[in-house]
N, C-alpha and C positions, 0 to 999 in steps of 0.2 A: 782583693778588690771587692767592690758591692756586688760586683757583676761574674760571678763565679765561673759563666760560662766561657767567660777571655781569658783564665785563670790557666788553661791547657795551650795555650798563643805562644809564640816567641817572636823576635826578632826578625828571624829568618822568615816565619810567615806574611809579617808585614812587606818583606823584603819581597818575595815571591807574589803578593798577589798586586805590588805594587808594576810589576812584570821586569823584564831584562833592562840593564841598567845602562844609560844613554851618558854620553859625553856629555859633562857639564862644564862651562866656562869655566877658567880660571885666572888668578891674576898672579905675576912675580911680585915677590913682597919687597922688591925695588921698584914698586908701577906706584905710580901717584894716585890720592885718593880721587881725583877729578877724573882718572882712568877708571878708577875702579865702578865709581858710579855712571859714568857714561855706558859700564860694560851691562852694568845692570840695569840699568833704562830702557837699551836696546831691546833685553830679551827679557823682559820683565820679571826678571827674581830680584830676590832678597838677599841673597847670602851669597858668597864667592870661596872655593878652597882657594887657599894660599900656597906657591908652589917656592921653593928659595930660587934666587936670582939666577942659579943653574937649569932649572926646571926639573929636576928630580924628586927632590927630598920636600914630604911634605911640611908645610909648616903649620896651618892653623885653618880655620874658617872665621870669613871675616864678613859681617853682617850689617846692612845700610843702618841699622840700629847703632850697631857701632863706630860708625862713620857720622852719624847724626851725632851721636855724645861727644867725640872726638872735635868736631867742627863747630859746635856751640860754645866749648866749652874753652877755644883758641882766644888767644891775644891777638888783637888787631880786627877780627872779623867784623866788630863796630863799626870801623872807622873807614877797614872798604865798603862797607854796608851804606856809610851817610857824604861819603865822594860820590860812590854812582851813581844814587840818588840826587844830590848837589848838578852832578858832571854829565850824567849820562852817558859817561865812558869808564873803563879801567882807568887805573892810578896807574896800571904798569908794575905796581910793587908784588914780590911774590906774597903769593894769601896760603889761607891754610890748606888749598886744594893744591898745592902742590908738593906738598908733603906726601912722605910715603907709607903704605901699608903697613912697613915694618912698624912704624913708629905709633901705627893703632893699633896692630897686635899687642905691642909692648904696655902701652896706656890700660888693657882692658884687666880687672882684678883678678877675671876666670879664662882658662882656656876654653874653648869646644871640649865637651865630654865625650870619650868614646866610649862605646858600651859593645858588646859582642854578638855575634849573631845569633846566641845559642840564651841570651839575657831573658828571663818570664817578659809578656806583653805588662804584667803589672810595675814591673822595675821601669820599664822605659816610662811609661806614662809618667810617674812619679820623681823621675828623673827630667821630664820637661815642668813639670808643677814648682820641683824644686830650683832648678835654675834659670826659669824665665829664659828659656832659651829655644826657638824656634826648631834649631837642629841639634843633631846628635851626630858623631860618629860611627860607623860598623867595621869592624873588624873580622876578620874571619870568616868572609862571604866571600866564595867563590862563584865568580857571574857563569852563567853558559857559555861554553865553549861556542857557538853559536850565537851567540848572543852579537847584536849587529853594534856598534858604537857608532852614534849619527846624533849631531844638533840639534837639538828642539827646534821646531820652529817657532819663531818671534812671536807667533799671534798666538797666544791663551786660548785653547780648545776646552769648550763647554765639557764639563764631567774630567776633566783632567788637574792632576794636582796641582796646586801655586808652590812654585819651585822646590820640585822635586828631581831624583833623578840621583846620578853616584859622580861621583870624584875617583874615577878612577885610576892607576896607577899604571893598568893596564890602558891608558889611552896611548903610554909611549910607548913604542916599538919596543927598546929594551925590555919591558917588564911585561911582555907578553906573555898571558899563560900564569903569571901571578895572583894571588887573591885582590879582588877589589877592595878598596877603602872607599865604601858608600857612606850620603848621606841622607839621614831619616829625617824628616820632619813633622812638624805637630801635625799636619794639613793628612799627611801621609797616614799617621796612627788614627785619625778619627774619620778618614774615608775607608780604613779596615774595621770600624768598628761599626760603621754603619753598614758596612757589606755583610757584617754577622748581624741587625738588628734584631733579625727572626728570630736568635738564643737568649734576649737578653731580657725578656718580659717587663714587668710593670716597672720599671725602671726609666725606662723610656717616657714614662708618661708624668712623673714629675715635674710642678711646674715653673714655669722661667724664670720666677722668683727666688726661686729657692737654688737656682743654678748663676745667675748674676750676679758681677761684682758689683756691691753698692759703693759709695764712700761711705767712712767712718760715721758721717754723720748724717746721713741723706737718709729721707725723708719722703713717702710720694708727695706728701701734701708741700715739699721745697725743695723741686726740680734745682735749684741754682747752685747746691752743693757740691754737685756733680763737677767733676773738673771740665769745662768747658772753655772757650774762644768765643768772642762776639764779631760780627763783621766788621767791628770798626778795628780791633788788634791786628796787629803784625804780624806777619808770617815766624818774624823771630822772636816774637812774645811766645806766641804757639807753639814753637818748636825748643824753644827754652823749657816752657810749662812741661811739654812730652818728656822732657830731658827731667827734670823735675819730680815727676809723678810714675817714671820708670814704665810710661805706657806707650803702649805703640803709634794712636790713634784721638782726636780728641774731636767731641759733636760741637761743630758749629753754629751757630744760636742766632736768628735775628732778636731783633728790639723786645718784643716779648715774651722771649726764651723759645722757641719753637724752633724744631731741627732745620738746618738748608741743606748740609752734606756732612763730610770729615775731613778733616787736613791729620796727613796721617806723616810719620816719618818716614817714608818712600817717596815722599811729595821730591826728596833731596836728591835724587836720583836724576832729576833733569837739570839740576845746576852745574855751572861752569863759573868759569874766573869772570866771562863776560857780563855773567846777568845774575852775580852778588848781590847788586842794588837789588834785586827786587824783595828781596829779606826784608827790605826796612817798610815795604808796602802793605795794607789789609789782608788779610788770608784772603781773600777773592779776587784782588789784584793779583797777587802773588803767584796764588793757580793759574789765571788768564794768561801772566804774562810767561809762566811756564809751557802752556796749551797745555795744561795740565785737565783731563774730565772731570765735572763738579757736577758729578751726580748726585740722585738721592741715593742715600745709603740704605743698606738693608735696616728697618726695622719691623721689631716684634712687639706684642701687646699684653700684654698679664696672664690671657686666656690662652696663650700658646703653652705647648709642652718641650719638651726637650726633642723629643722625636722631631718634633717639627721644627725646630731652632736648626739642629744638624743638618738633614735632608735641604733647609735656606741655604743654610751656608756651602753648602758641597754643589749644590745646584745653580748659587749665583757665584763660583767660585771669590766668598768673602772671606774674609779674615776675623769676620767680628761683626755681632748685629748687636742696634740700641734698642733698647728696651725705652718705650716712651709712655706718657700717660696721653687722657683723652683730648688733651690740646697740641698736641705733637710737641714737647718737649720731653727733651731727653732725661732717663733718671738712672739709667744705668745702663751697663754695657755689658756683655756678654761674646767672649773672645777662646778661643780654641783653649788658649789653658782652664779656662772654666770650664769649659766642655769635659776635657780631660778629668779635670778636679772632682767633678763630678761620680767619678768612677770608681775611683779610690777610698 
């Protein structure tokens, strides 16, 4: 790594200063995907372990990311899309929200990677760089015997992780007293690296440019490069684009390119069978008729550094700040894997 002094880190540390590992939702990989996002709506994560229809044996982790490519990428979603709209009711017909989990596990080209508890801090990091992948598996982590097993609560605490927390095996009776099978996420490894900031010197102060993902072809002097939405697109143009561009998140632009908010692939996580139609609506319709918040998003400005990009992000617990020029349009974005990339 750049940063020598994370070089002596593992796994387990991350695991440890994340503290004792809490019961995390999960879904049977016979639960529908309209289950699974409703579950994650509720408690605002991202990602669900997958337990088989027994409830024992684990199967997978399965991520609204993957539920978004899954469901864009379905037959028929059009055609419920332009009834609703038409109707203003269901068709009644089954859509692709009631399809089940298994059938998005099976779809996706990679598993969830598990990695160990005893793995360098520099392998995991590079281990999310490399597979675009928000979590990781842990293996070999035994929680405190003490260690209390209790629900998150629903409401998102300022300074606390975005869906974090173990899957453990120990949450059934039978496997009491077993090693946990936790999981680590990006949010996870770069709220440990900021709790080390004090070791890591001029590092830190490089600037947001040089840490941002540009597009191939972008330009400050031609903000429009950038993969973006305009107010007047569809929520399913948008969510196609994500599907598309392998991104989580995309800046939404009025008429003169200048930032409004994000429409991000979690936006999916309020959908149901009933209000499909609203896919076929503006990204601003779309959000509204979800009660979806359409805030400003976090951005940053050229003269920021990295220290300060991170400290945003942990602070407004984001996932990702735009980099904008001096008319507020977006030119790039800047997202936990870049943070991490960084490092490396």
């Amino acid at each position: 790594m750049k940063a020598a002094a994370l070089e002596k880190y593992t796994v387990r540390d991350v695991l440890e200063y994340r503290g004792s590992p809490q019961l995390h939702h999960s879904v049977s990989d016979n639960s529908t995907i309209e289950t699974a996002l409703s579950l994650m709506h509720v408690h605002d994560i991202v990602s669900l372990p997958v337990f088989s229809s027994g409830g024992y044996t684990f199967v997978d982790i399965v991520s609204v990311y993957d539920l978004r490519d899954y469901i864009i990428k379905s037959k028929g979603l059009e055609t419920e899309v332009e009834f609703q709209l038409l109707s203003g009711r269901s068709s009644g017909n089954p859509t692709v929200l009631q399809d089940t989990v298994a059938q998005v596990v099976q779809s996706r080209k990679h598993a969830s990677q598990e990695v160990s508890a005893q793995m360098p801090l520099a392998q995991l990091a590079q281990l999310f760089a490399t597979y675009h992948q928000h979590r990781v598996l842990v293996t070999g982590y035994d929680a405190p015997r003490d260690a209390t097993l209790q629900v998150p609560d629903c409401g998102r605490k300022r300074g606390a992780s975005i869906d974090s927390g173990c899957s453990s095996a120990s949450v059934h009776s039978d496997y009491a007293g077993q090693a946990a099978v936790c999981g680590l996420t990006q949010y996870d490894l770069v709220r440990f690296i900021q709790h080390h900031n004090h070791e890591l010197g001029t590092i830190l102060d490089a600037p947001v440019l040089s840490v941002a993902k540009m597009h191939a072809s972008l330009r400050p002097a031609a903000p429009n490069h950038l993969p973006h939405v305009t107010v007047r697109d569809s929520a399913l143009h948008a969510l196609r684009l994500l599907c598309d561009t392998h991104t989580s998140a995309l800046p939404v632009v009025d008429v003169d390119g200048r930032l409004i908010t994000e429409i991000a692939g979690t936006s999916l996580r309020a959908l149901c069978t009933g209000n499909i139609g609203l896919l076929g609506k503006p990204v601003l319709a779309y959000m509204f008729g979800l009660r979806l918040p359409v805030d400003s998003p976090y951005i940053v400005h050229e003269n920021f550094t990295l220290s300060q990009v991170m400290a945003g992000l942990l602070r407004m617990n984001c996932r990702r700040a735009w980099l904008v020029d001096r008319e507020e349009r977006p030119i790039a974005v800047i997202s936990l894997t870049d943070v991490l990339n960084h490092f490396l």
